[in-house]
N, C-alpha and C positions, 0 to 999 in steps of 0.2 A: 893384520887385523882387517884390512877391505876387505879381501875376500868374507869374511864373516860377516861384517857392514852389508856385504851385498847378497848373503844368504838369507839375511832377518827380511829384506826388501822383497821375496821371492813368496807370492800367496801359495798357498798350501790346501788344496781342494780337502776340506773336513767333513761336507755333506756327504753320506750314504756310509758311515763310518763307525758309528752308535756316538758319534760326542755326545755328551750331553750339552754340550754347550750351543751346538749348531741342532741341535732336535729340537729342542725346548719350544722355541718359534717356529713361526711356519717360514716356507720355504723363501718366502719374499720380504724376511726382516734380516738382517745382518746382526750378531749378534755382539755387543758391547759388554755384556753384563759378569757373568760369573769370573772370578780369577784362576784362567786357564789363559796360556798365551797362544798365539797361532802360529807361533815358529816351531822346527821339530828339533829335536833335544838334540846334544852335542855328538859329534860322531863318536867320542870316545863311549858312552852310556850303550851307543850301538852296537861298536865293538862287542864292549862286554856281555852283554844280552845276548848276543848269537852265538858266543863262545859259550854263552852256558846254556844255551836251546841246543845246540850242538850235541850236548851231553845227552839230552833224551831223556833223563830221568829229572822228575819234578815231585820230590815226598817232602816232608814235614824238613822244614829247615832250620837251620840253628845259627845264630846270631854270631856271625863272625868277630872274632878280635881284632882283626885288622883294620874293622871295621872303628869299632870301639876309638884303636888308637889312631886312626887318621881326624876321628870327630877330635881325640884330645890334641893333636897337634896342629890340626885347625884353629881349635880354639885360643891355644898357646902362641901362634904364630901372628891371628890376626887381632886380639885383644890382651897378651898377654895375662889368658886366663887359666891358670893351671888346675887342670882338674885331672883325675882319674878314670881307668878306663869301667870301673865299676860304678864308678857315678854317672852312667850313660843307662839309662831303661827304653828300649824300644818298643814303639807303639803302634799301629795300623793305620792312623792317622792323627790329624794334631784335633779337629773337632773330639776324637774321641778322647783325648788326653782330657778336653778341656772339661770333661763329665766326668772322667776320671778322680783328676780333683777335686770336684766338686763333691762328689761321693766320699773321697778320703779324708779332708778338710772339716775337721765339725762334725755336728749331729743334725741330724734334721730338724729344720724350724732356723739355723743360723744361719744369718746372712752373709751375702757375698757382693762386694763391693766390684762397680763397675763405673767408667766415665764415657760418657755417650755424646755424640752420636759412635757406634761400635758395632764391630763385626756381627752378624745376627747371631752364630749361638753363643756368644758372652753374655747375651741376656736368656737364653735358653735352659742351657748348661746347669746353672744353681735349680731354676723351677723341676728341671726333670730331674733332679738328683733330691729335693725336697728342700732346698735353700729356698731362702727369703732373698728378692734379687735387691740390692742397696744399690739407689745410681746418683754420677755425681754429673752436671753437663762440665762439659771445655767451655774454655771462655772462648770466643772468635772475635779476632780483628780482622776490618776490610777495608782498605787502600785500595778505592781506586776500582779494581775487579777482581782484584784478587784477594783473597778468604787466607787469614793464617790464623791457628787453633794452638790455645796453650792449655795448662791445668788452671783452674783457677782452685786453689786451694784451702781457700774458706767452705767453698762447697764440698771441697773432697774430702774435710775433716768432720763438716755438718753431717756430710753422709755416714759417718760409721758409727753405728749404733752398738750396743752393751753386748749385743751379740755377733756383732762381723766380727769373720773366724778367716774369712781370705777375702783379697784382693784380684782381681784379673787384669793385668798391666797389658797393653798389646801395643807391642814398638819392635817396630817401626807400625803406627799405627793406621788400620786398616779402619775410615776411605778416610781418612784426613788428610793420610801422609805423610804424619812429621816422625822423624828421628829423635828422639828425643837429648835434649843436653845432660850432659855432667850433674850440672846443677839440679834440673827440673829431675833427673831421676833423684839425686840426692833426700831432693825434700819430699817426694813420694815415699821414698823405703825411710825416712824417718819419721814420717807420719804412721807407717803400719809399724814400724818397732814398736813406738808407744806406744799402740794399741794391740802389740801382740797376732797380729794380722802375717799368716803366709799370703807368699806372695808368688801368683803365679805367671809368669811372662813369656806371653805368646810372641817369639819373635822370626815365626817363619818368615818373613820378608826381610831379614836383618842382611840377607847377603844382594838385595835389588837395592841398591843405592844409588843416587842420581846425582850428578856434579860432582861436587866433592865432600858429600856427605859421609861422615862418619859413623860408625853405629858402635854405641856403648850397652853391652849385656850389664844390665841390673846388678846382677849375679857375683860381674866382675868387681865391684867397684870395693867391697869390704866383706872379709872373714863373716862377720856377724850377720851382715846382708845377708851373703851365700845362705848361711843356715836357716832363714827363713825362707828361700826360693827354691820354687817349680820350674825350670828354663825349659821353654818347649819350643824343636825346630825341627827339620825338616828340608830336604834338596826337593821336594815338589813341586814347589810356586819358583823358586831361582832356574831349577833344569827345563820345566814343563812335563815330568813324570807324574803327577797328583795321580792317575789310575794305578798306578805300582803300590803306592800306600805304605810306604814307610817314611817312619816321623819316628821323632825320637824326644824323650826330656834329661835335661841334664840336673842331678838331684844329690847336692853333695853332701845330705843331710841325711846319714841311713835309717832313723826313724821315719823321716817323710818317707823314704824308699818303700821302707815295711808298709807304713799304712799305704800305699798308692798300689803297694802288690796285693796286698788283700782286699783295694777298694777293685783290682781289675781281677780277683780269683774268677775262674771258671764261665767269665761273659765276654772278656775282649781276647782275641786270635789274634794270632801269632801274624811276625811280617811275614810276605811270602818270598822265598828264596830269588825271586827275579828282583823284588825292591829289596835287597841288602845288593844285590851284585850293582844295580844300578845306580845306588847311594855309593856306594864304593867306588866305581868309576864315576863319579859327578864330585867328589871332595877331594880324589888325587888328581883327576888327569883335565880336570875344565874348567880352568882358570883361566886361561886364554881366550875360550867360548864364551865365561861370564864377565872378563874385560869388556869382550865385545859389544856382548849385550846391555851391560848398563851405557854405553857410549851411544847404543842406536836409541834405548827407552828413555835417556836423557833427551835426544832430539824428537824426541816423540812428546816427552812430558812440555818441551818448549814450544813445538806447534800446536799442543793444542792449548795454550798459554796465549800466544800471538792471536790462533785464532780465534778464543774467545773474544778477545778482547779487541779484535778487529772487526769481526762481522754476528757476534752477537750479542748486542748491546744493552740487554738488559737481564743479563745472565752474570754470573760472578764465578769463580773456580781457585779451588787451592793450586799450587803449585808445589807438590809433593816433592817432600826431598827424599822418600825413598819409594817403594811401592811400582806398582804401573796401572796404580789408579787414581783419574782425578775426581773430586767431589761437586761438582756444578751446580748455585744454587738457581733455583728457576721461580725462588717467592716473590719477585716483581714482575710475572709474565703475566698475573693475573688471566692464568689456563681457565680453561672448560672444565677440567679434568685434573689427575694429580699428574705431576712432568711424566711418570715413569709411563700411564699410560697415553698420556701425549703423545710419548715421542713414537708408540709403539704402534699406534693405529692411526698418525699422520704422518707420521719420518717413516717408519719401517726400520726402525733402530732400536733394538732391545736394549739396554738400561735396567742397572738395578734400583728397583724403588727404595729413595733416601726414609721413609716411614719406618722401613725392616729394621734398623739400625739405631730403634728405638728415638728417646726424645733427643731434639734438635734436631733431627734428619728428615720433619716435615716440609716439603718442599725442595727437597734435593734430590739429584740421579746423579750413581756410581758410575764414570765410564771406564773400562778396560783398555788402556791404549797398549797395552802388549801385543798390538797387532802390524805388519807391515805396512807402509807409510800411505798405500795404496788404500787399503781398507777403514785406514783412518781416519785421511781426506773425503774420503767417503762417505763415512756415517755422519763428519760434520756437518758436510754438503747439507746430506739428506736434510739431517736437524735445522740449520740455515732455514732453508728452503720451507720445510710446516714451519717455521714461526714467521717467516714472513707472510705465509699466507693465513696465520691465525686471526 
């Protein structure tokens, strides 16, 4: 596994390359912000990509089965979740899933239930698809410098009105961090039973897990549950393929299946034959690449832990038990400005602005630390350095 340890440590020249993530800024900010990582994906994903570029021919592709059964023997092996390989619908991305449902779920004018601060198009998704968006906040607790985020579930029951028709669950949840328990999923999916509420769970980060964090799919947990869940994932954000574009939902209810086929007829395209081949070599042969990896973003998630809480003293930060993103609040810095462009036209450190991520995320920046330990220290530095001189 060091040899892997010491590939993650190895910067990776991304300028002049079309990232979006390194274009976005100009040439003299480093960028922290989007969830892409800066490591290059497993050798095996390479492998297999050049064994099918090899072939020469690239036409309209069809969704392998092998495919299919590696997702269900995944799933079976690492949650004891038995599903089928036709309960698997493949998608082009997981944003686009999340519209997807949105459109399937309901009629237009029905709400769709969310808990914030959340990924931005969780709040998106319902408006462009004609839902009413229903938001419920997290409670947060803070010890000290560190920020941890629950449900708080008086509000999440307040929130669902006569007309919430779905739910958006995102867990491992995106910037918080938390993995959610047993329990707290428990009394979420028995809150939308009662209310008859699908429920759709964004859990592409379920495979980045940090310590000894667990991940329980929703999905998993009871027959009855299942029948009301959307499971939507994806080796994108785990491998660092997100330009490939295959995602997938698992859907063991086949009237959900029908309506989601007819909410995506004739607008959403097809994977394209590189992202099945690459989804396929990333769920059988890189296990050992994503051992690795959660060992080095674990020590990532814990330096920038330390050094919050060593040299920026009036900042606060979750300590995510999955993800490789932390949440840093910056509402005692009493800025010029909001943090995110603080940091970006005094540090030189892109940051996602915490405002996108709807209420409660006023006063907060996302940072990305899925980066080597070099470029991490770095962006800290930077940040250190404009607050001190603010």
């Amino acid at each position: 596994m060091q040899h892997l340890l010491d590939e993650f440590d190895k910067v990776v020249e991304r300028r002049g390359t079309d990232s979006g993530k390194w274009h976005y800024f100009g040439d003299d900010v480093l960028p922290m912000w989007v969830a892409d990582m800066d490591f290059r994906s497993p050798d095996a994903i390479m492998r297999a990509l050049h064994e099918r570029i090899d072939h020469g021919v690239f036409g309209y592709g069809h969704n392998p089965q092998a495919l299919r059964e590696a997702i269900c023997q995944r799933m079976a092996r690492l949650y004891t979740w038995q599903i089928e390989p036709d309960d698997v619908v493949f998608l082009p991305g997981l944003v686009s899933g999340l519209n997807i449902v949105c459109r399937a779920i309901g009629q237009p004018g029905d709400g769709v239930l969310v808990t914030t601060p959340v990924y931005p198009p969780f709040l998106t998704a319902p408006t462009n698809q004609g839902r009413q968006l229903h938001s419920a906040l997290l409670a947060v607790e803070q010890n000290g410098k560190l920020l941890r985020y629950t449900v708080d579930y008086d509000a999440f029951a307040d929130a669902i009105q006569p007309n919430t028709r779905l739910f958006l669950l995102c867990n491992p949840h995106n910037p918080v961090g938390r993995a959610y328990t047993r329990n707290e999923l428990l009394r979420m999916a028995d809150l939308c039973l009662r209310h008859d509420l699908v429920i759709c769970a964004d859990e592409i980060h379920s495979d980045l897990l940090l310590g000894d964090t667990q991940h329980i799919p929703i999905a998993s947990l009871d027959p009855e549950i299942a029948s009301q869940c959307i499971t939507l994932l994806a080796p994108s954000k785990t491998f660092n393929i997100p330009g490939l574009g295959c995602s997938m939902a698992i859907i063991q209810n086949p009237q959900l299946r029908q309506q989601m086929a007819t909410a995506s007829a004739g607008i959403v395209p097809h994977v394209n034959v590189l992202g099945y081949v690459a989804a396929l070599a990333a769920y059988t042969e890189a296990d050992g690449w994503l051992a690795a990896l959660r060992d080095y973003l674990t020590q990532n998630r814990d330096f920038v832990v330390s050094y919050v809480q060593a040299h920026l003293p009036h900042m606060a930060t979750t300590a995510p038990e999955a993800t490789y993103l932390a949440w840093l609040s910056c509402r005692d810095l009493n800025l010029p400005t909001t943090p995110q462009v603080f940091c970006l036209e005094r540090a030189k450190v892109g940051l996602s602005d915490g405002a996108a991520f709807g209420p409660g995320g006023e006063g907060f920046v996302r940072l990305n630390f899925g980066c080597p330990r070099l470029l991490l220290e770095e962006g800290l530095e930077r940040i250190r350095k404009a607050f001190g001189e603010q």
